[in-house]
PDB file of N, H, CA, C and O in Angstrom:
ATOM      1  N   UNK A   1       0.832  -1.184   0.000  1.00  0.00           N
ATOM      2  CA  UNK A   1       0.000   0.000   0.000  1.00  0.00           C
ATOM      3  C   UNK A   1       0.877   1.249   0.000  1.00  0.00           C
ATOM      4  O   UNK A   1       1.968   1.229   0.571  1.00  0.00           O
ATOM      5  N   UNK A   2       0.356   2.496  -0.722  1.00  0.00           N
ATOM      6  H   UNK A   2      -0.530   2.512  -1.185  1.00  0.00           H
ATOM      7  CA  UNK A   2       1.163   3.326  -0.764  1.00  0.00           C
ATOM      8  C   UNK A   2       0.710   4.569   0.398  1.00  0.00           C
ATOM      9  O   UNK A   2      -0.242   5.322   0.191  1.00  0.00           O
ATOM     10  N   UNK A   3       1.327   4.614   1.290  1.00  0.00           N
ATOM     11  H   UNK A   3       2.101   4.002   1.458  1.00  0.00           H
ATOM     12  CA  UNK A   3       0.934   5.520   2.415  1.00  0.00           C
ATOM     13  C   UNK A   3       0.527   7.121   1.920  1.00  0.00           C
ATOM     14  O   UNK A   3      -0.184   7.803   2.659  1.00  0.00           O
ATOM     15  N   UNK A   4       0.985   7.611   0.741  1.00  0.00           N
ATOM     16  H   UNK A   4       1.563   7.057   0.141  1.00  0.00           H
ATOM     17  CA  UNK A   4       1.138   8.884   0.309  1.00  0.00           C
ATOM     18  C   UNK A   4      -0.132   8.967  -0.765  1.00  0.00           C
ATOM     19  O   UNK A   4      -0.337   9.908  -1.532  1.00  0.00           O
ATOM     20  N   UNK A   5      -0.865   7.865  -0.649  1.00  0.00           N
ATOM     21  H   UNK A   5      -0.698   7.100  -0.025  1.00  0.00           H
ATOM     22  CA  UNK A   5      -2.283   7.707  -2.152  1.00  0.00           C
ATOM     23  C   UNK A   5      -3.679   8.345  -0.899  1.00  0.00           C
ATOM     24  O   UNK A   5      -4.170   7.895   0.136  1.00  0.00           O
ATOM     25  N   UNK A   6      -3.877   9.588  -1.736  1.00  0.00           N
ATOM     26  H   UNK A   6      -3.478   9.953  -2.577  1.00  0.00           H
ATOM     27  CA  UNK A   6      -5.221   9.917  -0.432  1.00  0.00           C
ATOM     28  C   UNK A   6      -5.965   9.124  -0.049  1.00  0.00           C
ATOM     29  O   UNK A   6      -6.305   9.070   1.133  1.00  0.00           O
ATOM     30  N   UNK A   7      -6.465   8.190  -1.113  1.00  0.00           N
ATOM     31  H   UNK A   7      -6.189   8.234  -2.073  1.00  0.00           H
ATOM     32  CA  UNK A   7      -7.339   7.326  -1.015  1.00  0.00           C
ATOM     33  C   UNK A   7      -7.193   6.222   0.582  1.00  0.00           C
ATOM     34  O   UNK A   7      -8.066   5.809   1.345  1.00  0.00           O
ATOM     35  N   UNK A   8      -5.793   6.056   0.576  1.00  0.00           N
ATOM     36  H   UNK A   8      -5.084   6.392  -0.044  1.00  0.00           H
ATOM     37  CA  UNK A   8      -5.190   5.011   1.512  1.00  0.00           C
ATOM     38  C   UNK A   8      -5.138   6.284   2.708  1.00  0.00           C
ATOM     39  O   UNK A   8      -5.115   5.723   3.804  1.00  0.00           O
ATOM     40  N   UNK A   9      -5.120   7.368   2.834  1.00  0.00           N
ATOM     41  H   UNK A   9      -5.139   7.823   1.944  1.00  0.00           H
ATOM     42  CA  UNK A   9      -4.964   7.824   3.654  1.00  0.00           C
ATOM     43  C   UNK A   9      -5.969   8.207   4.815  1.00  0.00           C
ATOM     44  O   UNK A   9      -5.917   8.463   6.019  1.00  0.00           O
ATOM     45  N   UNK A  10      -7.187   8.083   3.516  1.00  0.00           N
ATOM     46  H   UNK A  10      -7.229   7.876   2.538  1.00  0.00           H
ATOM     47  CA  UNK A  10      -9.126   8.403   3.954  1.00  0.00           C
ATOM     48  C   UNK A  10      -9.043   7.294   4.592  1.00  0.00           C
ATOM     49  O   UNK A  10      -9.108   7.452   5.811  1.00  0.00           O
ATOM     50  N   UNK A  11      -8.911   6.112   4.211  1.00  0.00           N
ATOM     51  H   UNK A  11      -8.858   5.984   3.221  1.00  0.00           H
ATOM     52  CA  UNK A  11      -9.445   5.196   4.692  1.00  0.00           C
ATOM     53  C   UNK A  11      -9.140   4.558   6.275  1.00  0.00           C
ATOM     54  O   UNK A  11      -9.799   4.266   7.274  1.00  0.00           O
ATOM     55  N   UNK A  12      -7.560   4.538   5.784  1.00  0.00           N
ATOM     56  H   UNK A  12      -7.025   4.775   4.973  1.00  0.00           H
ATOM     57  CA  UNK A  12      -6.935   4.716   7.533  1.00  0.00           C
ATOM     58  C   UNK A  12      -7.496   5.341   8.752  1.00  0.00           C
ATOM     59  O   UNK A  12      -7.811   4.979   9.886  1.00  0.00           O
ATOM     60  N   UNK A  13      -7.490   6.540   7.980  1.00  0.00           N
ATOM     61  H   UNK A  13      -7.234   6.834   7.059  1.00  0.00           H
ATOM     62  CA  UNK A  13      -8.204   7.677   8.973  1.00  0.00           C
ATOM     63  C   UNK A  13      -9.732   7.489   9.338  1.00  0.00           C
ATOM     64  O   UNK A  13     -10.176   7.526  10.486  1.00  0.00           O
ATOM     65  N   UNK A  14     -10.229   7.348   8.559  1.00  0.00           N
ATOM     66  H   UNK A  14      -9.868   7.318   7.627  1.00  0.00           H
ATOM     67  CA  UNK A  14     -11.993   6.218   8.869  1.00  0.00           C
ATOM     68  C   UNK A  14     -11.720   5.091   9.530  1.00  0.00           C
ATOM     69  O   UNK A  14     -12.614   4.684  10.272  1.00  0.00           O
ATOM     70  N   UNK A  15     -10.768   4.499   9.468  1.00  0.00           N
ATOM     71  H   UNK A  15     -10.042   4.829   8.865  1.00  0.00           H
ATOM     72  CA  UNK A  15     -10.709   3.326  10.321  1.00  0.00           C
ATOM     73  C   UNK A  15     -10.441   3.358  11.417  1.00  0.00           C
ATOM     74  O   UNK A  15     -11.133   2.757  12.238  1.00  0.00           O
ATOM     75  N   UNK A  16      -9.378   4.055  11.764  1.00  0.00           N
ATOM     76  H   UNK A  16      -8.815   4.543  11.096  1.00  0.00           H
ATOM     77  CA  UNK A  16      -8.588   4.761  12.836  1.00  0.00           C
ATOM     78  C   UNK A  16      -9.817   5.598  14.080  1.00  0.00           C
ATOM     79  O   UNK A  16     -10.051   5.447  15.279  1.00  0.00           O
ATOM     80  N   UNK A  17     -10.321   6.436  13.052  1.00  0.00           N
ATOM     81  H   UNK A  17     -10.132   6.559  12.078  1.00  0.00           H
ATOM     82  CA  UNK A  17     -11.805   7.316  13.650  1.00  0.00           C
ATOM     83  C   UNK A  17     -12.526   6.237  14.524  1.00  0.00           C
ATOM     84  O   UNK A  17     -12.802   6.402  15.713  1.00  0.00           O
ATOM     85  N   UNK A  18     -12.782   5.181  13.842  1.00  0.00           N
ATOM     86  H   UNK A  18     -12.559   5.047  12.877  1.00  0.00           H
ATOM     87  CA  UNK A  18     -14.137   4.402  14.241  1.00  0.00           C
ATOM     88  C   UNK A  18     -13.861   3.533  15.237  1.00  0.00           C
ATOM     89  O   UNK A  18     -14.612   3.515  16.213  1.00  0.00           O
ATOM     90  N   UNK A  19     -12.704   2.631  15.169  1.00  0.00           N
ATOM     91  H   UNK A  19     -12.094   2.645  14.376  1.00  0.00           H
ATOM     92  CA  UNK A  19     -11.818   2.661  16.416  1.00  0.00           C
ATOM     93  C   UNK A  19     -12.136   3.248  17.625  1.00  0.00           C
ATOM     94  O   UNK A  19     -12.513   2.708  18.665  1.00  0.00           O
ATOM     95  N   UNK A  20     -11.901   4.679  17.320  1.00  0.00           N
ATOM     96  H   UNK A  20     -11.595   5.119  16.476  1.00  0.00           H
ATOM     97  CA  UNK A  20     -11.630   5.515  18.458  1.00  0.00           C
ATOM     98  C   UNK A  20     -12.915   5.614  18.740  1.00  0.00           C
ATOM     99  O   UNK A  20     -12.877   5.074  19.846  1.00  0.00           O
ATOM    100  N   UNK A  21     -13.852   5.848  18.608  1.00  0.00           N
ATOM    101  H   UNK A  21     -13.883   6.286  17.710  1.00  0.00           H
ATOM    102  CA  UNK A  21     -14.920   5.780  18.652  1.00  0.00           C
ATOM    103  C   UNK A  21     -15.553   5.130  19.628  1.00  0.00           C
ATOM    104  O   UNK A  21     -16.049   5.500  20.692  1.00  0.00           O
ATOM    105  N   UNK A  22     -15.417   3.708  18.885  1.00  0.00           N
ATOM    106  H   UNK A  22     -15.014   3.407  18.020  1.00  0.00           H
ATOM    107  CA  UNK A  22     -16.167   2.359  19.323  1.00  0.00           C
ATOM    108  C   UNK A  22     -15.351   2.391  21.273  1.00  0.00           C
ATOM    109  O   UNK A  22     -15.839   2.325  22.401  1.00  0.00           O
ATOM    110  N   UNK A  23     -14.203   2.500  20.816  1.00  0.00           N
ATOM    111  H   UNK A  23     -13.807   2.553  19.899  1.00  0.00           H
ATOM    112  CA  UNK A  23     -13.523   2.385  22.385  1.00  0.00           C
ATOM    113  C   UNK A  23     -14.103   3.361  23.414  1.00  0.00           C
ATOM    114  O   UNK A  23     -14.065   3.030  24.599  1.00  0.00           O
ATOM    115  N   UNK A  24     -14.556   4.361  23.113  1.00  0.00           N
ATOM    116  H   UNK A  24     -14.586   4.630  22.150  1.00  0.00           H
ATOM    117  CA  UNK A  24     -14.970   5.714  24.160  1.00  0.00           C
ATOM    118  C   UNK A  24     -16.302   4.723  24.376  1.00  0.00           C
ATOM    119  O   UNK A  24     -16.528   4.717  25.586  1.00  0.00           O
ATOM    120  N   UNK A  25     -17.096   4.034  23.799  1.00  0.00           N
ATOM    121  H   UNK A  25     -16.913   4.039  22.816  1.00  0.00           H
ATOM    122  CA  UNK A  25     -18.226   2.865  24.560  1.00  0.00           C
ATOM    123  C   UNK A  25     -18.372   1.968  24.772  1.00  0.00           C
ATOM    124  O   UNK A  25     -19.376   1.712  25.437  1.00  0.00           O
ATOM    125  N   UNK A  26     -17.461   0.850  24.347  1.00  0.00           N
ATOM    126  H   UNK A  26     -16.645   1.058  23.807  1.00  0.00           H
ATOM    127  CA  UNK A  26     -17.339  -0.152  24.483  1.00  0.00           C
ATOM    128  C   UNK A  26     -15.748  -0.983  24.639  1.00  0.00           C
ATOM    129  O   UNK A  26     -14.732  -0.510  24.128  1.00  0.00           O
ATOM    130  N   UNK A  27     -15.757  -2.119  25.331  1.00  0.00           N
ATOM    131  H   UNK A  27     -16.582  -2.503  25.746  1.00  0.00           H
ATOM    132  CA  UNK A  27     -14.579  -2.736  25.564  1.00  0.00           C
ATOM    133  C   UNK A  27     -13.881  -3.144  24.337  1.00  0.00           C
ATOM    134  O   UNK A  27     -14.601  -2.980  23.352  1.00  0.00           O
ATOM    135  N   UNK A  28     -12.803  -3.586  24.085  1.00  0.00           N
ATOM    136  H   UNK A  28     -12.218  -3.719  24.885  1.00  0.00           H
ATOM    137  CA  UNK A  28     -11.665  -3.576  22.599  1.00  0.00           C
ATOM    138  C   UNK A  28     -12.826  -5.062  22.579  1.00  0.00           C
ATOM    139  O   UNK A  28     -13.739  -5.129  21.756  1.00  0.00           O
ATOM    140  N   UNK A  29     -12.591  -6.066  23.540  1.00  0.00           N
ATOM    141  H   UNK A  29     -11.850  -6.012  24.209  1.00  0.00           H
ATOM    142  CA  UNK A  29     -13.088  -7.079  23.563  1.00  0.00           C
ATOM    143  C   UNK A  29     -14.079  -7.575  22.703  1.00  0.00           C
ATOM    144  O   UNK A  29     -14.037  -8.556  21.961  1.00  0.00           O
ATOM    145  N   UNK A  30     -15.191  -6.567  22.953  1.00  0.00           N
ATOM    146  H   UNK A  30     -15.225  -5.770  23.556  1.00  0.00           H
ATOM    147  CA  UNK A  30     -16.411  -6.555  22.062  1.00  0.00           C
ATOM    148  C   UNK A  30     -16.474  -5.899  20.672  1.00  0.00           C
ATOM    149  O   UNK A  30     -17.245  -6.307  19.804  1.00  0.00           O
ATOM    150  N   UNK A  31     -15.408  -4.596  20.449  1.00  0.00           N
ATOM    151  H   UNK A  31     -14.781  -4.265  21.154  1.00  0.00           H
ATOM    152  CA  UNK A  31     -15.824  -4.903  18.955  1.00  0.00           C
ATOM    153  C   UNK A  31     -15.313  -5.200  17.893  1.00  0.00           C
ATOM    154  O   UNK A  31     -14.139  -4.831  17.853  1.00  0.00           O
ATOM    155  N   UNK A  32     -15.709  -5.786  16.852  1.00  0.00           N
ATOM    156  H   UNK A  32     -16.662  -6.085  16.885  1.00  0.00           H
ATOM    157  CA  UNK A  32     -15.441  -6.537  16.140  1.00  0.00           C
ATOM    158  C   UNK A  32     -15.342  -5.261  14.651  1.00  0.00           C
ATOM    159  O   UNK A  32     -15.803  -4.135  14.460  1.00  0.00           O
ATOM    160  N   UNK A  33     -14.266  -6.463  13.657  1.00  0.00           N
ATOM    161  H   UNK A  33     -13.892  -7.378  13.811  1.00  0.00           H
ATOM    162  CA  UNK A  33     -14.534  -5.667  12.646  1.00  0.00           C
ATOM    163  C   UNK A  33     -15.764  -5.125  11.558  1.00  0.00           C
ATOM    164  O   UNK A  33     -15.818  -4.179  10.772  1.00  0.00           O
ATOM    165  N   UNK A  34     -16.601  -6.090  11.885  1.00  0.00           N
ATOM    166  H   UNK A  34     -16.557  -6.858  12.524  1.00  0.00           H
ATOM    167  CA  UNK A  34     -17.669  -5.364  11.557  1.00  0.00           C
ATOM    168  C   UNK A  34     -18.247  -4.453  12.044  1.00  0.00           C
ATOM    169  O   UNK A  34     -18.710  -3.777  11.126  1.00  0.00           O
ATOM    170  N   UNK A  35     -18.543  -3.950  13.201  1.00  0.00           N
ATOM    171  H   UNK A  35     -18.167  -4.500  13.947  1.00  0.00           H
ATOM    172  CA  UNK A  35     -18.666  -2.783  14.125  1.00  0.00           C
ATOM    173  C   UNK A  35     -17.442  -1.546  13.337  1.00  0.00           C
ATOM    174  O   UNK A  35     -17.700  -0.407  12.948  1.00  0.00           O
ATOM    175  N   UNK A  36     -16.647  -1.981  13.316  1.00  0.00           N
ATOM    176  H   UNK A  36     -16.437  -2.907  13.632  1.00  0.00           H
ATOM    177  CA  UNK A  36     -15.677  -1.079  12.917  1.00  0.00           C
ATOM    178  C   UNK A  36     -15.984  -0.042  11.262  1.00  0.00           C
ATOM    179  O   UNK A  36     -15.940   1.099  10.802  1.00  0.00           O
ATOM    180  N   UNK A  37     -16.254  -1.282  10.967  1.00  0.00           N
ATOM    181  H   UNK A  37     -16.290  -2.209  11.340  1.00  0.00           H
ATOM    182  CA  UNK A  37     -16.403  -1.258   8.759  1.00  0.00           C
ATOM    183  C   UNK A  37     -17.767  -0.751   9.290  1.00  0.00           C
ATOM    184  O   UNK A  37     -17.841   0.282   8.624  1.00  0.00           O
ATOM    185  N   UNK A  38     -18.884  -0.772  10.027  1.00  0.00           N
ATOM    186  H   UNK A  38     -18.825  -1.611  10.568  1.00  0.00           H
ATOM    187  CA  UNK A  38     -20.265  -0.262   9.631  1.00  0.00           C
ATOM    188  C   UNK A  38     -20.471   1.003  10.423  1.00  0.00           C
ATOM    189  O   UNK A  38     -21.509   1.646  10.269  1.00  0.00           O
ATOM    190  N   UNK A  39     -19.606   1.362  11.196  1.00  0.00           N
ATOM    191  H   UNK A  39     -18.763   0.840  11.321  1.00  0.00           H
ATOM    192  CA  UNK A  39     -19.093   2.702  11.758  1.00  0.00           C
ATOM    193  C   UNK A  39     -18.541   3.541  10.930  1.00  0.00           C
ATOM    194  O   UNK A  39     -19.060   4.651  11.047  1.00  0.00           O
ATOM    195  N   UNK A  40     -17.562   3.496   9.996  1.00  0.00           N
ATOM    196  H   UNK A  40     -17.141   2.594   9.901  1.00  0.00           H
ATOM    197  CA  UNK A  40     -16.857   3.785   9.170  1.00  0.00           C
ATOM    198  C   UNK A  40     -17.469   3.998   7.966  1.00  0.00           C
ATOM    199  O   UNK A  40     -17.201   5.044   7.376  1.00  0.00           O
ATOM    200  N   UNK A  41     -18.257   3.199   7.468  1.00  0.00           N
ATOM    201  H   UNK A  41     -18.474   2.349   7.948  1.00  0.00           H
ATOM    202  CA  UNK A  41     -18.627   2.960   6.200  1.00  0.00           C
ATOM    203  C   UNK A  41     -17.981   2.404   4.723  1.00  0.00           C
ATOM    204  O   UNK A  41     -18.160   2.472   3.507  1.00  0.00           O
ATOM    205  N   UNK A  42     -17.278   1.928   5.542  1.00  0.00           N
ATOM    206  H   UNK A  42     -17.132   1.873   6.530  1.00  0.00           H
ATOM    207  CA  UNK A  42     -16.391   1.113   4.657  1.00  0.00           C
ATOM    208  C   UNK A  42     -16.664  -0.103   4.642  1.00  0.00           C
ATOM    209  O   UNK A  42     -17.238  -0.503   5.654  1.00  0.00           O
ATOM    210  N   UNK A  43     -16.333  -1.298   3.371  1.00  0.00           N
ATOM    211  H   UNK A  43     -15.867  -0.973   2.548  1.00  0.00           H
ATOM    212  CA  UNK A  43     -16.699  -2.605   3.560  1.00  0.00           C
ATOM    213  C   UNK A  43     -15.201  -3.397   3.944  1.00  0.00           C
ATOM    214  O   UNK A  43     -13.987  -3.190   3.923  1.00  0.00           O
ATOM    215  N   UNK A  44     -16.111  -4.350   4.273  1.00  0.00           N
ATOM    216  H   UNK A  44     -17.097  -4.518   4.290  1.00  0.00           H
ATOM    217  CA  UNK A  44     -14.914  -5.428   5.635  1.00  0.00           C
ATOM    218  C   UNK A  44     -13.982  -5.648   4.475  1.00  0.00           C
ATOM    219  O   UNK A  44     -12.833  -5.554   4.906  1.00  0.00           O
ATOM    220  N   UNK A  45     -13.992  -5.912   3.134  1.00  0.00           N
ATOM    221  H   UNK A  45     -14.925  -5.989   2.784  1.00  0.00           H
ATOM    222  CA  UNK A  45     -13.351  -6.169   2.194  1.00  0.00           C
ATOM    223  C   UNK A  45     -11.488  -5.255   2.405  1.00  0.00           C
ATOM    224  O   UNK A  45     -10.379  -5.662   2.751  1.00  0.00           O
ATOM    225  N   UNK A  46     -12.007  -4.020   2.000  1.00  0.00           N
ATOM    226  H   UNK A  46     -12.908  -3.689   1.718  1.00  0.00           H
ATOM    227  CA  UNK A  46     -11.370  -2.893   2.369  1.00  0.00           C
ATOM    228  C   UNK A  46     -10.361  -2.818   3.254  1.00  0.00           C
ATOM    229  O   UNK A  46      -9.175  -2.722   2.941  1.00  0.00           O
ATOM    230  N   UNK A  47     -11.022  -2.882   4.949  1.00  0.00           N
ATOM    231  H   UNK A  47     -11.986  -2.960   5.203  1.00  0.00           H
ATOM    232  CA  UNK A  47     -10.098  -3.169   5.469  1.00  0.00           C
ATOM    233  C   UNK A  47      -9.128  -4.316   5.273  1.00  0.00           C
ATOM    234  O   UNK A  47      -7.913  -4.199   5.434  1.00  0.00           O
ATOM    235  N   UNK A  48      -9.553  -5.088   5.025  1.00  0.00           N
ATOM    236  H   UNK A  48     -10.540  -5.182   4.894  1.00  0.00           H
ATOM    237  CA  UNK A  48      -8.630  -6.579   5.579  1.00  0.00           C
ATOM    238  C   UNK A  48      -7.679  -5.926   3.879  1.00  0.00           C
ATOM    239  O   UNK A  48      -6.677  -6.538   3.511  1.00  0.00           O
ATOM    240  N   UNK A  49      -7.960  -5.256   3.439  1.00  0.00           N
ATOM    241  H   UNK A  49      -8.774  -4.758   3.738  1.00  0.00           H
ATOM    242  CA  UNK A  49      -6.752  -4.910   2.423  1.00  0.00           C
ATOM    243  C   UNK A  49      -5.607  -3.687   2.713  1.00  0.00           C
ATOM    244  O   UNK A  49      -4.768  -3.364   1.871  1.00  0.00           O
ATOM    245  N   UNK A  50      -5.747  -2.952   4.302  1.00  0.00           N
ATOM    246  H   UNK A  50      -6.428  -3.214   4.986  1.00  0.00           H
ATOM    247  CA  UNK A  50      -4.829  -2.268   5.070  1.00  0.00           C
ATOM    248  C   UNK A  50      -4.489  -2.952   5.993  1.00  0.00           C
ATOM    249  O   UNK A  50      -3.285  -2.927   6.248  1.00  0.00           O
ATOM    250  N   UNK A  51      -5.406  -3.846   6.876  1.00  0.00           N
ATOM    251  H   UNK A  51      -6.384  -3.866   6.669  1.00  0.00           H
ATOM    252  CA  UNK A  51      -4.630  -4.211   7.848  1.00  0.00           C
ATOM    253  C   UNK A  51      -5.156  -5.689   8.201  1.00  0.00           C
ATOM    254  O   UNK A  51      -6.082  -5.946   7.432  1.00  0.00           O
ATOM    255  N   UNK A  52      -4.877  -6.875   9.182  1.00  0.00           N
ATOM    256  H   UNK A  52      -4.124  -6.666   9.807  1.00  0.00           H
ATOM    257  CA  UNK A  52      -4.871  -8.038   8.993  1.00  0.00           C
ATOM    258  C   UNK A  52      -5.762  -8.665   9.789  1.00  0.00           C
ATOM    259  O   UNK A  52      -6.271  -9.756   9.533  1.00  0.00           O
ATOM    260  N   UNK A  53      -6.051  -7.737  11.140  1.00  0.00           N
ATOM    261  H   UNK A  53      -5.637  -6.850  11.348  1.00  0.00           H
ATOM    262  CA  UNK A  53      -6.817  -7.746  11.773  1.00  0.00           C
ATOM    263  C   UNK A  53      -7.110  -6.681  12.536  1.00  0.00           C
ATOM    264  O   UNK A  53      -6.265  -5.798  12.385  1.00  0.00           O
ATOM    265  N   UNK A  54      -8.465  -6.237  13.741  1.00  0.00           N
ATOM    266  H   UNK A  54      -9.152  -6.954  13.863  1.00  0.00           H
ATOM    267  CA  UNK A  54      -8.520  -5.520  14.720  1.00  0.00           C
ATOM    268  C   UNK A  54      -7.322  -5.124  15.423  1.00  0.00           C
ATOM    269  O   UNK A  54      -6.918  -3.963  15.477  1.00  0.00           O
ATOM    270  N   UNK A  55      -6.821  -6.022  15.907  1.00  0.00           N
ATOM    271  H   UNK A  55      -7.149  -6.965  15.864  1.00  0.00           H
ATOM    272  CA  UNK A  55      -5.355  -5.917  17.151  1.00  0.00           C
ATOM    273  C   UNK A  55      -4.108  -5.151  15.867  1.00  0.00           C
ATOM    274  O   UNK A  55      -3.332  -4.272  16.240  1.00  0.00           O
ATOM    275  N   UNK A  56      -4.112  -5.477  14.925  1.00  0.00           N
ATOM    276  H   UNK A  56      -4.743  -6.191  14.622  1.00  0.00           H
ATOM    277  CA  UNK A  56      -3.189  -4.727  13.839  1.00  0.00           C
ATOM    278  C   UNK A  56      -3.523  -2.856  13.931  1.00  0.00           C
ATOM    279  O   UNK A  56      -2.635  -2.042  14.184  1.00  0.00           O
ATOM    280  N   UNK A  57      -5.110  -2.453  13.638  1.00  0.00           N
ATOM    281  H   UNK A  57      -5.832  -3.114  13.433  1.00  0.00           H
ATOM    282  CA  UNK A  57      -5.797  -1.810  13.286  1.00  0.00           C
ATOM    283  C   UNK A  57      -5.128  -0.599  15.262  1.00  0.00           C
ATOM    284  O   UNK A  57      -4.367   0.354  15.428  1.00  0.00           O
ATOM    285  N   UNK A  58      -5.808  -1.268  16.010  1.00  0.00           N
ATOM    286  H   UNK A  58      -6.426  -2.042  15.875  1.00  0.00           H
ATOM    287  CA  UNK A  58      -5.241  -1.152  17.082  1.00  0.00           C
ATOM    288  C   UNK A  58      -3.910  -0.498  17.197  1.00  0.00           C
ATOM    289  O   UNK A  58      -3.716   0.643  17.618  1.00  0.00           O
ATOM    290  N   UNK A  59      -3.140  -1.223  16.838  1.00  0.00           N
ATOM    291  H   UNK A  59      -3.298  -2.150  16.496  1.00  0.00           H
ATOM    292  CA  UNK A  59      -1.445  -0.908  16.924  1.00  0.00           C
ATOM    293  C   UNK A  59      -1.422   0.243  16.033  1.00  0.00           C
ATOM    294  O   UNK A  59      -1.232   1.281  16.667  1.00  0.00           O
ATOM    295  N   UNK A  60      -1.546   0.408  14.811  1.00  0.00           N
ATOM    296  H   UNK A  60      -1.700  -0.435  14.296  1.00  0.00           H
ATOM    297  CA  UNK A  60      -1.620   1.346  13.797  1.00  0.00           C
ATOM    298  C   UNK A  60      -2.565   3.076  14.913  1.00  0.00           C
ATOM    299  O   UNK A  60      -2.313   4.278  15.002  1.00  0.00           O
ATOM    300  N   UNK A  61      -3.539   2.211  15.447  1.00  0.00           N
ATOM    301  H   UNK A  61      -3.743   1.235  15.374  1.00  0.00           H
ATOM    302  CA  UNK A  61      -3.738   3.685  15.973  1.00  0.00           C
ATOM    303  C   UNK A  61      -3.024   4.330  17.429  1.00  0.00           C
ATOM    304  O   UNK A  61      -3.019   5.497  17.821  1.00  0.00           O
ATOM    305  N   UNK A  62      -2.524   3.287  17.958  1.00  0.00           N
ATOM    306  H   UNK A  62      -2.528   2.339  17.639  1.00  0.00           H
ATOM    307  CA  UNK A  62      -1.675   3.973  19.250  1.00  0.00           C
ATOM    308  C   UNK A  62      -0.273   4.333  18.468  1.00  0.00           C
ATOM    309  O   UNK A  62       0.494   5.177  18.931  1.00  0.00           O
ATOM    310  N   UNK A  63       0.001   3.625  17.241  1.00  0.00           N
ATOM    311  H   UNK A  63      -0.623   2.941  16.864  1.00  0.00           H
ATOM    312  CA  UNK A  63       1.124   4.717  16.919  1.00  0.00           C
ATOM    313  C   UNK A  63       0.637   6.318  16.846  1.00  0.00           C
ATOM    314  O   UNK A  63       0.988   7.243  17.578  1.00  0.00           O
ATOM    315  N   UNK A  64      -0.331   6.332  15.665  1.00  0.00           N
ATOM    316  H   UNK A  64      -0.616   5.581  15.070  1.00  0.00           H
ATOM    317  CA  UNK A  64      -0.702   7.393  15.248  1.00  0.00           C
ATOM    318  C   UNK A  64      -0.812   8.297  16.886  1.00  0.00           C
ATOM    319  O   UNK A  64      -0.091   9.249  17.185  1.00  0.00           O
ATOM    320  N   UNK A  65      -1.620   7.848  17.545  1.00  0.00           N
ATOM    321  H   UNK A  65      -2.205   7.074  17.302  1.00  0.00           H
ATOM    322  CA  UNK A  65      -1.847   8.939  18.905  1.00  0.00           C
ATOM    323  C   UNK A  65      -0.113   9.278  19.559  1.00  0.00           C
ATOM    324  O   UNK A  65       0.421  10.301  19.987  1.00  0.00           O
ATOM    325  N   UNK A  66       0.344   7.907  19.370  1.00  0.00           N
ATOM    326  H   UNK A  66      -0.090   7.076  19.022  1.00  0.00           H
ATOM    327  CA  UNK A  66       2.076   8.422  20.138  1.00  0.00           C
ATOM    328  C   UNK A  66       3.125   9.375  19.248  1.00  0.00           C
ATOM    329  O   UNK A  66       4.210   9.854  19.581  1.00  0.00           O
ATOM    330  N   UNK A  67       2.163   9.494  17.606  1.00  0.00           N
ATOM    331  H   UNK A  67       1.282   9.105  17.335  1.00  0.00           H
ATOM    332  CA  UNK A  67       3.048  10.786  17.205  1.00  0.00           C
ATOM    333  C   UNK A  67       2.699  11.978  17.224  1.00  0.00           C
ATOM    334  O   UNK A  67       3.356  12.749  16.523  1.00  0.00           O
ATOM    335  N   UNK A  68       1.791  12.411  17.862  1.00  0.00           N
ATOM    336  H   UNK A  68       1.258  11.785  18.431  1.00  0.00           H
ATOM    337  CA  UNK A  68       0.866  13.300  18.213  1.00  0.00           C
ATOM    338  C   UNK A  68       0.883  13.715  19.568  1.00  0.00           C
ATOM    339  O   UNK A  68       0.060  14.535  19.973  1.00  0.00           O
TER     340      UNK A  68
END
């Protein structure tokens, strides 16, 4: 994936968003990537073509918050 294609960059960032989101109400435990993709509006397809799973998705966003 090319980190610098907006497209890849929207999507992260929708993913990343919904994430953050889902966590301000609920435990990591409970949600799932579908919760995630229907928060977002993105299809599950999509993701699993940035990242491999939730716990990936996860890691990707405590970087993002630790460069910030």
């Amino acid at each position: 994936m090319n980190d610098k294609d907006l497209r890849v960059i929207k999507t992260k960032k929708a993913l990343t968003s919904s994430l953050y989101a889902l966590l301000e109400i609920e435990p990591f435990s409970s949600i799932t990537v579908h919760k995630i993709c229907e928060n977002a509006g993105i299809h599950r397809t999509t993701f699993y073509k940035h990242f491999y799973d939730k716990y990936e998705l996860l890691v990707y966003l405590l970087e993002v918050i630790g460069k910030n």
